[in-house]
N, C-alpha and C positions, 0 to 999 in steps of 0.2 A: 509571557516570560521570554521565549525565544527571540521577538524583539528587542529588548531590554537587555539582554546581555548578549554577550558573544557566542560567537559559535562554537568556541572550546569550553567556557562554563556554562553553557546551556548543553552539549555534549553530557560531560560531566554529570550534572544536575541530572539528566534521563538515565543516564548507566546507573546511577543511587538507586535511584527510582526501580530501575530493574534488579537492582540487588535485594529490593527490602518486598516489592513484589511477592506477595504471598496469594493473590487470589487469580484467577484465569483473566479476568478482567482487568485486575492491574497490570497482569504481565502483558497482556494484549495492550494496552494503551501505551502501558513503558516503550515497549519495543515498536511500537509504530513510531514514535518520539525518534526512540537512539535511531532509529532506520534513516532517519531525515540528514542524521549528521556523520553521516559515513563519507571516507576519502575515496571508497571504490564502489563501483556498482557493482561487484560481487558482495562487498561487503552488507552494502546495503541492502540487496536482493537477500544476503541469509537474516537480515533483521526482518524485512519484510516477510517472509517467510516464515517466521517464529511469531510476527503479529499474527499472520491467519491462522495459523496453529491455534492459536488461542483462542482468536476469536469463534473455530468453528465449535470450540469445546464450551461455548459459553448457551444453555437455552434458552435464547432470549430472541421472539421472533425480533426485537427493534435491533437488535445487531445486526442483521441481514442489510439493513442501511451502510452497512461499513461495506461490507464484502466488493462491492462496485470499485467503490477507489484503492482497497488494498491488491484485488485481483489488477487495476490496472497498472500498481505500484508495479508490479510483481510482473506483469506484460514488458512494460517499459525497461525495466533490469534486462529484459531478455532479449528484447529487441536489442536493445547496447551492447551486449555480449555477441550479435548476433546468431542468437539461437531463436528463429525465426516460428521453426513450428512449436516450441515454448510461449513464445511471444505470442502466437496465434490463438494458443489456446485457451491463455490466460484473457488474452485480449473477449474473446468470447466466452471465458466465465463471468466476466465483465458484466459485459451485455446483459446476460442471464440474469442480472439482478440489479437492474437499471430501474424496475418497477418499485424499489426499496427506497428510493431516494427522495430527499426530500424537493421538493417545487419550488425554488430558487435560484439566485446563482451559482451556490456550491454544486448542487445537483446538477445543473446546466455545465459547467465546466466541469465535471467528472465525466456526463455523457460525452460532451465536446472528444476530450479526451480518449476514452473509449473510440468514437466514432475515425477520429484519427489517427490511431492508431493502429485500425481494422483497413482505415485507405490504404496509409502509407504502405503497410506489407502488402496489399493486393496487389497496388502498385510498381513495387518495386522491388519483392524479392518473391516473387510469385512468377 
């Protein structure tokens, strides 16, 4: 969908989506969505932050597969912001559930991710 249309009607499209959102699960998808199409990384960091919300309220051990890339959405907001022991901590809830991920490329570039983003601060604001 995202490909196919623009980034202000595909915007759009996920804000509906979050409006008519009635279950934990839908809200948790919506908002990971509208997170994507935000103008600010504050913005975006309070979407991404309303997807884990949801997602932690969801009992589903196969949701624990998300928690990796939303914790590292949520790392990366912070690091931008630099708010570094934010960023670090998130970066390392990350980690914490790198076991949930599927065995592929997605899962490989989510670690990726994580992993670099655990350098970069040791690195350089450490």
């Amino acid at each position: 969908m995202e490909v196919k249309l623009k980034h202000g009607e595909a915007k759009l499209l996920f804000l509906q989506a979050w409006s008519e959102a009635s279950t934990d699960l839908e809200k948790f998808a919506a908002a990971h969505y509208v997170a994507r199409h935000q103008a600010s990384v504050q913005e975006k960091l309070n979407w991404d932050e309303t997807a884990l919300t949801f997602a932690l309220k969801i009992n589903d051990e196969g949701m624990k597969a998300n928690y990796p890339s939303l914790y590292l959405n949520i790392a990366k907001c912070y690091e931008d912001l630099e708010d570094f022991d934010k960023a670090q901590k998130n970066y390392r809830l990350a980690l914490s559930y790198v076991e949930h991920l599927v065995v592929n490329g997605y899962g490989q570039m989510i670690r990726s991710g994580i992993e670099n983003g655990i350098k970069r601060l040791s690195e350089n604001y450490r």
